[in-house]
N, CA, C and O atoms as a MOPAC input file, in Angstrom:
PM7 MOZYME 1SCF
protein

 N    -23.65700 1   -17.93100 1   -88.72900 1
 C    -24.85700 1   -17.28400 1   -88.22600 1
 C    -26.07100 1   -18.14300 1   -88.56500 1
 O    -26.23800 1   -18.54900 1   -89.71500 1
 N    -26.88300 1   -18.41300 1   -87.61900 1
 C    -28.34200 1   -19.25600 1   -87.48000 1
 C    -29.29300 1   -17.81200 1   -88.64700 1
 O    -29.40600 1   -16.59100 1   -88.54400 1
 N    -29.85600 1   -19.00800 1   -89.80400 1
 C    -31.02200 1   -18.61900 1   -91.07200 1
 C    -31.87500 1   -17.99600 1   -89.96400 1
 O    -31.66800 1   -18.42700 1   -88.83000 1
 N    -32.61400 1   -17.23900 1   -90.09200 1
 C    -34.21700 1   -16.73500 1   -89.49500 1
 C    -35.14500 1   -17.70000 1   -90.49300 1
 O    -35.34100 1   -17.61100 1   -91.70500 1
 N    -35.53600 1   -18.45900 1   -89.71100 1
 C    -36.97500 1   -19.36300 1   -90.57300 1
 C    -38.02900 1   -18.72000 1   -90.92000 1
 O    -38.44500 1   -18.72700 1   -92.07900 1
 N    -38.61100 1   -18.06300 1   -89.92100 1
 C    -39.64800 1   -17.34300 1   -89.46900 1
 C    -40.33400 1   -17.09500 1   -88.92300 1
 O    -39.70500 1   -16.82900 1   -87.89800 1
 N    -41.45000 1   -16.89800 1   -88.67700 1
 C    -42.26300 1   -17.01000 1   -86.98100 1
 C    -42.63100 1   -18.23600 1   -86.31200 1
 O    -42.75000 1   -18.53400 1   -85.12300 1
 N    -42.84600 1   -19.14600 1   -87.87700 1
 C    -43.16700 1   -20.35300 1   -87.13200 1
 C    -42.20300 1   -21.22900 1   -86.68000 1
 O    -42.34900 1   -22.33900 1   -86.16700 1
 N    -41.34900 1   -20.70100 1   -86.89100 1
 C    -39.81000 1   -21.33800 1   -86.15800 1
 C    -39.56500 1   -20.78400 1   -84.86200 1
 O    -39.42600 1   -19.56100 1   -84.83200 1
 N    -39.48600 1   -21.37800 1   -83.84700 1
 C    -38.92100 1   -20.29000 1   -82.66000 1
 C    -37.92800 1   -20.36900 1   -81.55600 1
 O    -37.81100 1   -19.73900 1   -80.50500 1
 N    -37.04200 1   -21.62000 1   -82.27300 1
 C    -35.83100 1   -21.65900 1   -81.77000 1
 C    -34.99800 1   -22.08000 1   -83.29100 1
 O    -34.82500 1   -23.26600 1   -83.57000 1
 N    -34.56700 1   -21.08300 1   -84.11500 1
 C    -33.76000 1   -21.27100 1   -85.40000 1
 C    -32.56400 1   -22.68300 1   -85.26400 1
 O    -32.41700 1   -23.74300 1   -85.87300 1
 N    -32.04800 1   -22.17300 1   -84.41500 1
 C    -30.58900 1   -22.73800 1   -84.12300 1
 C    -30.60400 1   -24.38400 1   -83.50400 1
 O    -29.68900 1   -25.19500 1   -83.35800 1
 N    -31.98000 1   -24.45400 1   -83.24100 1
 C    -32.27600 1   -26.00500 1   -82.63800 1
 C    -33.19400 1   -26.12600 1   -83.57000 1
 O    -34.17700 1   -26.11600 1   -82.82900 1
 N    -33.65900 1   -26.24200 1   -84.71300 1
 C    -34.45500 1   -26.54700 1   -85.82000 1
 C    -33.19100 1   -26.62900 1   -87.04400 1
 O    -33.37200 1   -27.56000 1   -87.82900 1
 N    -32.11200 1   -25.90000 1   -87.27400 1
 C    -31.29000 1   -26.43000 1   -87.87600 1
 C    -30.62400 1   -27.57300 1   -87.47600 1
 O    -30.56300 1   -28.48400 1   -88.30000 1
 N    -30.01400 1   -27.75600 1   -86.18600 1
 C    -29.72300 1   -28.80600 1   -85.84600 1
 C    -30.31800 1   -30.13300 1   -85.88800 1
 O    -29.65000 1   -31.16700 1   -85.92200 1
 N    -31.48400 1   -30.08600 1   -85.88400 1
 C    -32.53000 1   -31.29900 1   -85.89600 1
 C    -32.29600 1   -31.44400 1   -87.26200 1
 O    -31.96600 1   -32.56500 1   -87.64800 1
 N    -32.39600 1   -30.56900 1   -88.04600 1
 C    -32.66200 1   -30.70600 1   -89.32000 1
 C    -30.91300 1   -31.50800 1   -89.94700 1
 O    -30.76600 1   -32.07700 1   -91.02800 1
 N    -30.16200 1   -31.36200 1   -89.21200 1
 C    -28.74200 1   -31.91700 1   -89.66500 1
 C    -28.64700 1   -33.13500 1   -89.68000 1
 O    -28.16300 1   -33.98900 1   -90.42200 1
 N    -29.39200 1   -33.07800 1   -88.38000 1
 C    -29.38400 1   -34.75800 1   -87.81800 1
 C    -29.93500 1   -35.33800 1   -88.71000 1
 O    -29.49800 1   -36.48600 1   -88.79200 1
 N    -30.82300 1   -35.07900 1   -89.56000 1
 C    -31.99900 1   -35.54900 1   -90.74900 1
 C    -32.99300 1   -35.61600 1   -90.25600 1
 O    -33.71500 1   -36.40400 1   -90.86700 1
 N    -33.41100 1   -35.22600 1   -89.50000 1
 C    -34.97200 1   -34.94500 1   -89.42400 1
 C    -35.89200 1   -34.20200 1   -90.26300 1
 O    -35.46000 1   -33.23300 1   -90.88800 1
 N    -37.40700 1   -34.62500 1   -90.37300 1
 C    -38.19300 1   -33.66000 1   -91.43200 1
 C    -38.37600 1   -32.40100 1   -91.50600 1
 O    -37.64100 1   -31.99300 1   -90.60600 1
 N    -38.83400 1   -31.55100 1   -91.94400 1
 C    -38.57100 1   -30.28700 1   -91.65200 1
 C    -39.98100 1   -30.20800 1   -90.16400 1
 O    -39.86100 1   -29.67900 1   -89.05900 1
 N    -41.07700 1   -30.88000 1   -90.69400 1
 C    -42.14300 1   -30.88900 1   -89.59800 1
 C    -41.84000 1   -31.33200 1   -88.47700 1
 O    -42.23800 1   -30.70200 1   -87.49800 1
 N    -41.19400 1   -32.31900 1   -88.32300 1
 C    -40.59900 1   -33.35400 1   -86.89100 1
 C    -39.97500 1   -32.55000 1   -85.97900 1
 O    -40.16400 1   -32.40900 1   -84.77100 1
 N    -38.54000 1   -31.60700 1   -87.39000 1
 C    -37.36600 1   -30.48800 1   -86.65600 1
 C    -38.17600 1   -29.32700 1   -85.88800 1
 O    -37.69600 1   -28.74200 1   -84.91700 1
 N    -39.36500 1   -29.07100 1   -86.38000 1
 C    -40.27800 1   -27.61400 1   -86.13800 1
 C    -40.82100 1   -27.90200 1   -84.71200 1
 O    -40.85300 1   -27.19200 1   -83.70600 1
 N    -41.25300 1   -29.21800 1   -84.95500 1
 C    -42.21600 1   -29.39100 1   -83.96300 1
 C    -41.27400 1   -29.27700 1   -82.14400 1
 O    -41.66900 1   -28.61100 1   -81.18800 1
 N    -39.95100 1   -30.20100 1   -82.20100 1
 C    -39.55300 1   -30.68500 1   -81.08300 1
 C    -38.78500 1   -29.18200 1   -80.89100 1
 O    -39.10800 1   -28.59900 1   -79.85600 1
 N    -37.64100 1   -28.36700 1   -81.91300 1
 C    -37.80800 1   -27.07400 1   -81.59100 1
 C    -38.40000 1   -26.91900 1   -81.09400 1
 O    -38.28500 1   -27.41500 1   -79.97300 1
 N    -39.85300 1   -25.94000 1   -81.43500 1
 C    -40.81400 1   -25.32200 1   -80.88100 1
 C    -41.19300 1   -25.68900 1   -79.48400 1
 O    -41.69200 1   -24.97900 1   -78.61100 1
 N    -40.69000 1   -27.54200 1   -79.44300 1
 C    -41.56800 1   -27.40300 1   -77.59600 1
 C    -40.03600 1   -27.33600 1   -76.95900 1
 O    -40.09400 1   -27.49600 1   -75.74000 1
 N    -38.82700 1   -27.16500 1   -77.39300 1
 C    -37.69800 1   -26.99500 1   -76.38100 1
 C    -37.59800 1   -25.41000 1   -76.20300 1
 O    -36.74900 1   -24.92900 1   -75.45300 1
 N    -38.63300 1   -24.49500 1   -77.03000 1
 C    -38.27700 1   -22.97800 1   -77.09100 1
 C    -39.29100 1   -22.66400 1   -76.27600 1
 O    -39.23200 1   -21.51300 1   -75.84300 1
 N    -40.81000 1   -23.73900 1   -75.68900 1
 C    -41.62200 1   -23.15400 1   -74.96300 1
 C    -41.39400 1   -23.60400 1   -73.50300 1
 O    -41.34800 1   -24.76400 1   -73.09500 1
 N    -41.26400 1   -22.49500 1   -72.81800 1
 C    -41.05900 1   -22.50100 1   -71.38000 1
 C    -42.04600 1   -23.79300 1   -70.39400 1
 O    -41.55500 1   -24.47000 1   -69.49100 1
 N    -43.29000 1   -23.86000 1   -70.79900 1
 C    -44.32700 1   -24.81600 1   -70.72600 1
 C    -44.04200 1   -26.33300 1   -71.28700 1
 O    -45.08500 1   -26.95900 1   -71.47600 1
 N    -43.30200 1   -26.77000 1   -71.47400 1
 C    -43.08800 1   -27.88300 1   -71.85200 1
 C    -41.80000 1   -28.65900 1   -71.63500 1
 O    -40.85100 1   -27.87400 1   -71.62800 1
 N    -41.48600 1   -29.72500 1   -71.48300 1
 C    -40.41000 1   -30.24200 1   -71.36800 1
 C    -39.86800 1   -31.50400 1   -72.17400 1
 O    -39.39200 1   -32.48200 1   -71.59600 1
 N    -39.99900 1   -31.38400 1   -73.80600 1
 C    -40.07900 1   -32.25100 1   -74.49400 1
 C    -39.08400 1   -33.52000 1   -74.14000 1
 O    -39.16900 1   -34.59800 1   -74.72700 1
 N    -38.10800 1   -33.23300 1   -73.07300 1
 C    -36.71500 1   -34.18800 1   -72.80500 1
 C    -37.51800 1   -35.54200 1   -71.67300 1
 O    -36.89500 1   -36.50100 1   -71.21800 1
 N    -38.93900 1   -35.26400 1   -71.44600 1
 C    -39.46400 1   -36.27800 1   -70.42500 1
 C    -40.06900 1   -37.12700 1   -71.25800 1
 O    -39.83200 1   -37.20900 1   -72.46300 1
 N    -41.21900 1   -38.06900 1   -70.36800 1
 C    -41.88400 1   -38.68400 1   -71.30300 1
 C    -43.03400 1   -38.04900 1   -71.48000 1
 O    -43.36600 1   -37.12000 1   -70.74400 1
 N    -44.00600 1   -38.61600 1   -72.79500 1
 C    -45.15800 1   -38.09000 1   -72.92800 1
 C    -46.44600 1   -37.94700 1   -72.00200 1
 O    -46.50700 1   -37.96600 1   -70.77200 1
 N    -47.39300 1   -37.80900 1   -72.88300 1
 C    -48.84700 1   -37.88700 1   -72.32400 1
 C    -48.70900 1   -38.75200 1   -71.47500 1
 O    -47.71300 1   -39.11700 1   -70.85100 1
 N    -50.49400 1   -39.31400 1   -71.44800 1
 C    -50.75400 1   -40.35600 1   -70.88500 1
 C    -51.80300 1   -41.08500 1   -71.37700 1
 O    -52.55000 1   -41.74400 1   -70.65500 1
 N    -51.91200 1   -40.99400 1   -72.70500 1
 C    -52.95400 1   -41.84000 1   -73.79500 1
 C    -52.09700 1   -43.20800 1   -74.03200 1
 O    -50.89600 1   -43.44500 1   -74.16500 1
 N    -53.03900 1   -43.83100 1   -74.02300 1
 C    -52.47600 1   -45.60700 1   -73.87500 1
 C    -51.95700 1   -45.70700 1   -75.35700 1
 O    -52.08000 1   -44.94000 1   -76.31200 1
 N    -51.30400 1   -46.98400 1   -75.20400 1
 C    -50.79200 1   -47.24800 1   -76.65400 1
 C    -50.97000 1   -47.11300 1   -77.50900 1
 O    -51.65200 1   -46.09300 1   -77.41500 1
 N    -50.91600 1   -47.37200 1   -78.70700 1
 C    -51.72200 1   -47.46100 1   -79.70000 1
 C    -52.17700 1   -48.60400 1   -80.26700 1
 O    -53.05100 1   -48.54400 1   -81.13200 1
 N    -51.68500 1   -49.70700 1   -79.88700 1
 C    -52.13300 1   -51.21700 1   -79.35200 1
 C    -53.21300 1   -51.17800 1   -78.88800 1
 O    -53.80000 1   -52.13900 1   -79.38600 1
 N    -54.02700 1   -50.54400 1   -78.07800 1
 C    -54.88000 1   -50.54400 1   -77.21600 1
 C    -55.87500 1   -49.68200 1   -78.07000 1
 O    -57.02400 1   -50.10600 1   -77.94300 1
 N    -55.78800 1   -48.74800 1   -78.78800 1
 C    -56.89000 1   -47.77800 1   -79.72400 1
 C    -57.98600 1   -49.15000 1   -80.53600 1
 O    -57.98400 1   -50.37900 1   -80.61000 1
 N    -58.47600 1   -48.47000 1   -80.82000 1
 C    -59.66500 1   -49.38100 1   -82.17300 1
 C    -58.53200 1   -48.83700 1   -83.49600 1
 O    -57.45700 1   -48.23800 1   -83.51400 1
 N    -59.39900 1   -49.38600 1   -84.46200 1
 C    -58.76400 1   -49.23000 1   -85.78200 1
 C    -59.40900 1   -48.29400 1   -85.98500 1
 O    -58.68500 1   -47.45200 1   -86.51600 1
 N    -60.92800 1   -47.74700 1   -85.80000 1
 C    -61.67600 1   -46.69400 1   -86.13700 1
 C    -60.54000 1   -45.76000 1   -85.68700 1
 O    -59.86400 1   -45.31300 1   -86.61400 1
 N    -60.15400 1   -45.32800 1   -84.28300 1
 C    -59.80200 1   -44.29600 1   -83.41100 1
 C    -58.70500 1   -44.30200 1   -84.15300 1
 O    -58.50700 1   -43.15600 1   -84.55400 1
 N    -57.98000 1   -44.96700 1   -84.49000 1
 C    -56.34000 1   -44.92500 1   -85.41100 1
 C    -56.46800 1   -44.24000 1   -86.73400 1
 O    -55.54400 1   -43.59300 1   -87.22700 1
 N    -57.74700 1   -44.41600 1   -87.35000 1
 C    -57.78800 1   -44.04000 1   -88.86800 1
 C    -58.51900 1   -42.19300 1   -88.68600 1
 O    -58.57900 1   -41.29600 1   -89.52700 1
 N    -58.83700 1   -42.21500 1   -87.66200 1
 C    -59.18100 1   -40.70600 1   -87.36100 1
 C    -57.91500 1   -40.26700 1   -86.71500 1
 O    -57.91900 1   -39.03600 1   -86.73000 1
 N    -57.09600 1   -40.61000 1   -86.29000 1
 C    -55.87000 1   -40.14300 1   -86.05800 1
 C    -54.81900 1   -40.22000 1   -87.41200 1
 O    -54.07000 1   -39.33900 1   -87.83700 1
 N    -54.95500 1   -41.04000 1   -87.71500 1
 C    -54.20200 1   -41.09600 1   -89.22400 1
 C    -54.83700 1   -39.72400 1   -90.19300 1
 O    -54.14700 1   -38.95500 1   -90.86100 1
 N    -56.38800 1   -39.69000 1   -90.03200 1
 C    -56.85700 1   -38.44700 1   -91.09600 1
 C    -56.14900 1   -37.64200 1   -90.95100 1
 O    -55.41400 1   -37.13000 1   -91.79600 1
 N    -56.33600 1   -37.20600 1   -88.98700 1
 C    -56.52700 1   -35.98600 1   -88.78500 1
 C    -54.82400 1   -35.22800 1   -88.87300 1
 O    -54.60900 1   -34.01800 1   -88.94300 1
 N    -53.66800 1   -36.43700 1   -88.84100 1
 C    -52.34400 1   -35.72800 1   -89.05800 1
 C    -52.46900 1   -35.90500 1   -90.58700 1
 O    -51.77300 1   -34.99600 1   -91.04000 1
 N    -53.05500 1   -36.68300 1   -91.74100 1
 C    -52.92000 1   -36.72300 1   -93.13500 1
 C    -52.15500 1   -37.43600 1   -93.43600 1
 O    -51.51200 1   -37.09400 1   -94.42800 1
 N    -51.83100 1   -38.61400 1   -92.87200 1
 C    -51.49400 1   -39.95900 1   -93.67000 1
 C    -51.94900 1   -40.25300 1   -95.00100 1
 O    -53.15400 1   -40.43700 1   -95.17500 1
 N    -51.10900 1   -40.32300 1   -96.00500 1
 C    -51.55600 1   -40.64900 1   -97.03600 1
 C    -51.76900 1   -42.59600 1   -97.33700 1
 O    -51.01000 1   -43.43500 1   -96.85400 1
 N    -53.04100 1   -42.92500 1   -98.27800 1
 C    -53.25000 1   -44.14500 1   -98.05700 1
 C    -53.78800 1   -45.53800 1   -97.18400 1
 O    -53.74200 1   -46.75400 1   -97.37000 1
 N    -54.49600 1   -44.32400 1   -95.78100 1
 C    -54.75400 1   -44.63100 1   -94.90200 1
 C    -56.17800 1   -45.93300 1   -94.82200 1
 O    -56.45500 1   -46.79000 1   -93.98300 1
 N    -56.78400 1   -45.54000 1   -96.07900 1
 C    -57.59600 1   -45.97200 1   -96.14800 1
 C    -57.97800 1   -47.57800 1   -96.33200 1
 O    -59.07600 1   -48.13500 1   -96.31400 1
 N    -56.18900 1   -48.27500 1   -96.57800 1
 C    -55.77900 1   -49.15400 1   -97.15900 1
 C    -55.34800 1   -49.96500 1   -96.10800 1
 O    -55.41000 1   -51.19400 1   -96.10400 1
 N    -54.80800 1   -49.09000 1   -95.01000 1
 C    -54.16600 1   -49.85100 1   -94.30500 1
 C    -55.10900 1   -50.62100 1   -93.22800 1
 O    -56.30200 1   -50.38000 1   -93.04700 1
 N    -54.18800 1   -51.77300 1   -92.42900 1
 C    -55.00100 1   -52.65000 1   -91.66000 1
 C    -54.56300 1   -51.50800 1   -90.21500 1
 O    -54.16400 1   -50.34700 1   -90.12200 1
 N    -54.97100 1   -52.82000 1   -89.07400 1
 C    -54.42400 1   -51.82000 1   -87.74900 1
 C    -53.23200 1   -51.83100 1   -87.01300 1
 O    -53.07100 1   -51.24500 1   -85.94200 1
 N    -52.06600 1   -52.77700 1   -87.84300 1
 C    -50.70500 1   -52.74400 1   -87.75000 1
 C    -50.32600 1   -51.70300 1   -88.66800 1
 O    -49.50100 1   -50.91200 1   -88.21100 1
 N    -50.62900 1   -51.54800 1   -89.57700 1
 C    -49.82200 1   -50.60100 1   -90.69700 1
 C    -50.74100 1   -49.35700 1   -89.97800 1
 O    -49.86600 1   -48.50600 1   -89.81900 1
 N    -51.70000 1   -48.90700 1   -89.57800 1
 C    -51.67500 1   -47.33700 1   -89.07600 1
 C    -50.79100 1   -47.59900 1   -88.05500 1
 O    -49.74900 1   -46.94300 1   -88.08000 1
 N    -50.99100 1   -48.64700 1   -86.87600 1
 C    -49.50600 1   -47.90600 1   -85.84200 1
 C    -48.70100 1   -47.83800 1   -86.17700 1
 O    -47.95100 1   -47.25800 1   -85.39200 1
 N    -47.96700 1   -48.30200 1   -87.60400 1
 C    -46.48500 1   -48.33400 1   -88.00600 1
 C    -46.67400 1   -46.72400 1   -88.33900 1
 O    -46.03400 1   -45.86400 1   -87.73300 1
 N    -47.57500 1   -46.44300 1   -89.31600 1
 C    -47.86500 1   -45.01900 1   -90.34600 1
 C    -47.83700 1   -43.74100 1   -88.99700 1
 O    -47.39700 1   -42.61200 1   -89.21100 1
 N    -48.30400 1   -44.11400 1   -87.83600 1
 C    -48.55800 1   -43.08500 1   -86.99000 1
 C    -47.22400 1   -43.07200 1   -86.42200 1
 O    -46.54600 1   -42.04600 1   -86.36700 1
 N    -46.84600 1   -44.19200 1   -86.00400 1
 C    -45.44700 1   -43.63400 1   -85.03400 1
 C    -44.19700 1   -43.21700 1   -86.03000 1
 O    -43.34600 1   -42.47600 1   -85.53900 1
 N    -44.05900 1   -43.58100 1   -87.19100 1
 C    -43.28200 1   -42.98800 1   -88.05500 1
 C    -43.63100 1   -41.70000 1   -88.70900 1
 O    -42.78100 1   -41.08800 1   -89.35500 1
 N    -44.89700 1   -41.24700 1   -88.56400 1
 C    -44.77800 1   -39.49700 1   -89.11700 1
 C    -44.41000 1   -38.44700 1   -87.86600 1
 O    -44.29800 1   -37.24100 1   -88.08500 1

């Protein structure tokens, strides 16, 4: 029987699974959550915001804040795209 997470879980049974695979618990929540919302189709591709090659380092380190990269402050503008596409 699939745990009840809780509300902020909203497909249990595909958030454990992610989570088997080893995913974070945030990563497992997140891609759950958009395969449980009718509005979304996480199996396509994304947006349509350009690379992150293409950002400033300013625009990267406000993206780094705003998910909470730790150490951000340190890094150049290779190490935030590494720090961003790996959280």
């Amino acid at each position: 029987m699939t745990k009840d997470h809780g509300p902020s879980i909203k497909d249990d049974e595909a958030f454990e699974a992610l989570r088997d695979e080893g995913m974070s618990k945030e990563k497992a929540a997140r891609i759950s959550n958009a395969q449980a919302n009718e509005d979304m189709d996480p199996s396509t591709k994304g947006g349509k915001a350009p690379p992150y090659e293409e950002w400033t380092k300013d625009d990267l380190y406000a993206r780094a804040q705003e998910i909470g990269i730790e150490g951000r402050s340190g890094m150049d503008k290779d190490a935030l795209i590494e720090a961003l596409r790996s959280h």
